[in-house]
C-alpha atoms as one frame of an Amber mdcrd trajectory, in Angstrom:
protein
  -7.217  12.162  -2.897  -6.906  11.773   1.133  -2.821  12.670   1.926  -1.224
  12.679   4.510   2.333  14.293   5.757   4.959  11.710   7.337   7.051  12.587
  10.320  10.381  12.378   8.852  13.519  13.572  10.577  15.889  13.657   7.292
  17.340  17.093   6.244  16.089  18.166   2.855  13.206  15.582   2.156   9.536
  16.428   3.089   7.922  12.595   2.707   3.892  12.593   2.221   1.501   9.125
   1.625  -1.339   9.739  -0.858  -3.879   6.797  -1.233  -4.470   5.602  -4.478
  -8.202   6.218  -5.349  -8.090   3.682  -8.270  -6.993   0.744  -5.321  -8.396
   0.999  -2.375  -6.041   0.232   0.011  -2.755   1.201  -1.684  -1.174   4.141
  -0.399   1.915   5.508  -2.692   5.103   7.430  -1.156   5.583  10.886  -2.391
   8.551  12.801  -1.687  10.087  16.304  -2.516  14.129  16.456  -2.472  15.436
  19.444  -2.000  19.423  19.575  -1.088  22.266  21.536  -2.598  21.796  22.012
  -5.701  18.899  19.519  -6.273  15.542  20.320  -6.025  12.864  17.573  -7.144
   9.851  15.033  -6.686   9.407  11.446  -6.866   6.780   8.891  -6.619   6.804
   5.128  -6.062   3.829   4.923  -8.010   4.257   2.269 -11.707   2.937   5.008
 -13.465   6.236   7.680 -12.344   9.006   5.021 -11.992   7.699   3.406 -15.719
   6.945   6.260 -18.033   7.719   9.773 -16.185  10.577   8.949 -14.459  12.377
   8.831 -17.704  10.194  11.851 -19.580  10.779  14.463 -16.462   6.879  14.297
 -16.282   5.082  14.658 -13.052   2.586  11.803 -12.514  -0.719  12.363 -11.000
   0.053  12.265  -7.341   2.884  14.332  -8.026   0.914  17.040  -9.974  -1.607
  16.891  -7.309   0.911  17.521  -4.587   2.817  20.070  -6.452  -0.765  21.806
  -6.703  -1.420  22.041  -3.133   2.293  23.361  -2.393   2.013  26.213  -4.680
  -1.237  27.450  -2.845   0.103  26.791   0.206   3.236  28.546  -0.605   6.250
  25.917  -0.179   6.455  22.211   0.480   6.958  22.468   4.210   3.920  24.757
   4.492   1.830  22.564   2.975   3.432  19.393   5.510   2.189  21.852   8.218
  -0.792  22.222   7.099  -1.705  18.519   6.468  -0.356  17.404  10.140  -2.085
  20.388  11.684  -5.672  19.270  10.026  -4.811  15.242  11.232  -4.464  16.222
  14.351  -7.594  18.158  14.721  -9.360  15.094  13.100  -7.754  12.789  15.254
């Protein structure tokens, strides 16, 4: 699952794009919320907005990404860590 961390400027929201592996060519827009009192992830992938939107269930992106944060320890470290290794790629 290639990833990648955005360069948003808004307070609160870390925004990553993870490219779908079933459709080449279709990146999805992943984002973690996390504001007073509210503290969550979302996905513009069918599967989320369709059938785990309305369960509370994490969709496969989202568990992926949740994944990687915990062993990174926190959202933001794991933004760091995915913009640090583009730009020794790049």
């Amino acid at each position: 699952m290639t990833i990648r961390a955005a360069d948003n400027r808004t307070s609160g929201v870390q925004t990553f794009y993870v490219a779908s592996e079933s459709q080449p060519g279709t990146q999805y827009v992943v984002q973690h919320i996390r504001r007073a009192g509210q503290r969550r992830w979302f996905c513009d992938c069918a599967d989320f907005k369709f059938r785990r939107l309305a369960r509370k269930r994490h969709c496969k992106h989202l568990r992926q990404l949740a994944a990687m944060a915990r062993e990174a320890h926190g959202v933001v470290r794991l933004a760091v860590a995915i913009t640090t290794t583009q730009a020794v790629a790049a």
